[in-house]
C-alpha positions as CSV (number, residue, x, y, z in Angstrom):
1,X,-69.2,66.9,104.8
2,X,-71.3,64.8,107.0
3,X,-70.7,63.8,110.5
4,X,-69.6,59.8,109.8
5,X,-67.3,60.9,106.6
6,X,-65.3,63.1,109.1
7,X,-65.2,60.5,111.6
8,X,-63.8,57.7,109.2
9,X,-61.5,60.4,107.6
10,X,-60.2,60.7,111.0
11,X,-59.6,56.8,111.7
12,X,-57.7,56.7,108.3
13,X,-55.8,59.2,109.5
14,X,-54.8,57.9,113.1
15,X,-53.6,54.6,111.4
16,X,-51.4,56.0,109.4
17,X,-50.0,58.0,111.8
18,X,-49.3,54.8,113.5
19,X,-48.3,52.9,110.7
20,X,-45.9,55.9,110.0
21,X,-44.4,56.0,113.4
22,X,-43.9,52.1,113.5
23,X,-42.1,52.1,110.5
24,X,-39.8,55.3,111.4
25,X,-39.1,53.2,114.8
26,X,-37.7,50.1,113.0
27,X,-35.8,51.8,110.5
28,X,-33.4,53.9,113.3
29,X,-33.1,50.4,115.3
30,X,-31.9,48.9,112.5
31,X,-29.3,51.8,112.1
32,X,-28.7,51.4,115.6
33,X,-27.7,47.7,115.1
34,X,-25.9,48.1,112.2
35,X,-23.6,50.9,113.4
36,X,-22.9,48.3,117.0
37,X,-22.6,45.0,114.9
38,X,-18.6,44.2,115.3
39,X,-16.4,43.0,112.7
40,X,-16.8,39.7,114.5
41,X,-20.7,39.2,113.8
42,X,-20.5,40.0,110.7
43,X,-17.3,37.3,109.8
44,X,-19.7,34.7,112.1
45,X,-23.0,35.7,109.7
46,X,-20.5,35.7,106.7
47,X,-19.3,31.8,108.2
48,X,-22.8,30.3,108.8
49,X,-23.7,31.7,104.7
50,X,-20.9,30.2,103.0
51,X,-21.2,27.0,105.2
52,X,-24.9,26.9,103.2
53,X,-23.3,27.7,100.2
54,X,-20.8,25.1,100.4
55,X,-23.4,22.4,101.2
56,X,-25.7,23.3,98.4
57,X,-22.5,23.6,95.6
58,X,-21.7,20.0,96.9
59,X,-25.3,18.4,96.4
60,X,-25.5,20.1,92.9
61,X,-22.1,18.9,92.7
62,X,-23.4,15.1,93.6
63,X,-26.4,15.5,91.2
64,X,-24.5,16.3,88.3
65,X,-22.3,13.3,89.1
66,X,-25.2,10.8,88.8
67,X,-25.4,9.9,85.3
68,X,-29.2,8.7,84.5
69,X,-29.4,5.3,82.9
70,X,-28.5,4.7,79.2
71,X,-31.3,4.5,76.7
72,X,-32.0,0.9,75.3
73,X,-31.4,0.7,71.9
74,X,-33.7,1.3,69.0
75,X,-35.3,-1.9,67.4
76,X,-34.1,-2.7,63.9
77,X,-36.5,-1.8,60.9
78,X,-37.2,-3.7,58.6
79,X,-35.5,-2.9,54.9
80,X,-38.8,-1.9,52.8
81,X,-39.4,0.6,56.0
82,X,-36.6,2.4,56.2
83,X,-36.2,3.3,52.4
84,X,-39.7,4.6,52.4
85,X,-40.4,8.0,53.3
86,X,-43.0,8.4,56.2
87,X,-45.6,11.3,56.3
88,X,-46.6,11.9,59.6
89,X,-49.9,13.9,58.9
90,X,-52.2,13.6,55.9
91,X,-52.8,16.3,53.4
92,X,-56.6,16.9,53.7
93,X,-58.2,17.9,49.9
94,X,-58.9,21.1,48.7
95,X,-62.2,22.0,49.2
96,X,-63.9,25.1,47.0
97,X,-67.1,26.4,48.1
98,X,-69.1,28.5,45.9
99,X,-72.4,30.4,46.4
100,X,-75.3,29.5,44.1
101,X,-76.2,33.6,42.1
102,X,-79.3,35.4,43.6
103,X,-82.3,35.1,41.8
104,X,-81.9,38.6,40.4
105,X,-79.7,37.7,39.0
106,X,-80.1,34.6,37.1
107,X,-83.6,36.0,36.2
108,X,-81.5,39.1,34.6
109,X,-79.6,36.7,31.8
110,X,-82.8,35.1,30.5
111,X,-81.5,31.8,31.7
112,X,-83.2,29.5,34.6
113,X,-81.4,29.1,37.3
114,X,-80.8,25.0,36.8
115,X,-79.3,25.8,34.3
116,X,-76.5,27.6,36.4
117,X,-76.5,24.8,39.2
118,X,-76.0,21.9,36.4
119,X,-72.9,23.7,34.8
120,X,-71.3,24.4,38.4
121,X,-71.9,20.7,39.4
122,X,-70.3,19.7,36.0
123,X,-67.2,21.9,36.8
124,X,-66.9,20.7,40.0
125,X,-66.9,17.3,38.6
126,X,-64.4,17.9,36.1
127,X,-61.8,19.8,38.4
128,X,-62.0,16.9,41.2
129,X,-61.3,14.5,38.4
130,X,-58.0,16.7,37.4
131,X,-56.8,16.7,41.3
132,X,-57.4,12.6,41.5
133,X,-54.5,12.6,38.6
């Protein structure tokens, strides 16, 4: 172990001792006080809380007694509104998205590969005509 690591080991150690002894010195003065208190502190510190308490149930008390302002009414609508249903987002089409075949395999049938990309464009064509309906 070098020289400075024993050193700062040895500050660490000193504070805590310290620390330790500070906190061992509050805790028996607190027993000390506690043990001398009287009935009579504790019925004044007792007093002086529920005087708080009392104060703070009234203002909640108060708050809850203040009505807010009624609402003003709702205009009238007219007749061919209200029997219509409303839709409050649009339905957004169905999009499908296909991938045009490798050329392997287009070159495998025997057939071009226009060929493929005209019959996919007339399907497409023909299934965006049946959603329209």
């Amino acid at each position: 172990m070098r020289k400075i690591d024993a050193i700062l080991l040895a500050v660490l150690l000193a504070v805590a001792a310290v620390l330790g002894t500070l906190a061992v010195t509050r805790s028996v003065r607190l027993g000390i006080q506690s043990k001398t208190n009287t009935s009579q502190n504790v019925d004044a510190i007792v007093a002086v809380h529920t005087r708080k308490l009392n104060a703070n149930e009234a203002a909640l008390r108060r708050a809850l007694a203040k009505k807010p302002p009624k609402l003003p009414a709702l205009p009238a609508l007219p007749a061919a509104m209200s029997s219509q249903r409303t839709v409050s987002a649009q339905t957004q089409p169905i999009v499908v998205v296909t991938r045009a075949p490798s050329a392997a395999a287009s070159t495998a049938s025997g057939e071009p590969e226009h060929e493929h990309e005209q019959e996919r464009e007339h399907n497409q064509r023909s299934q965006e005509g049946e959603r329209d309906d």
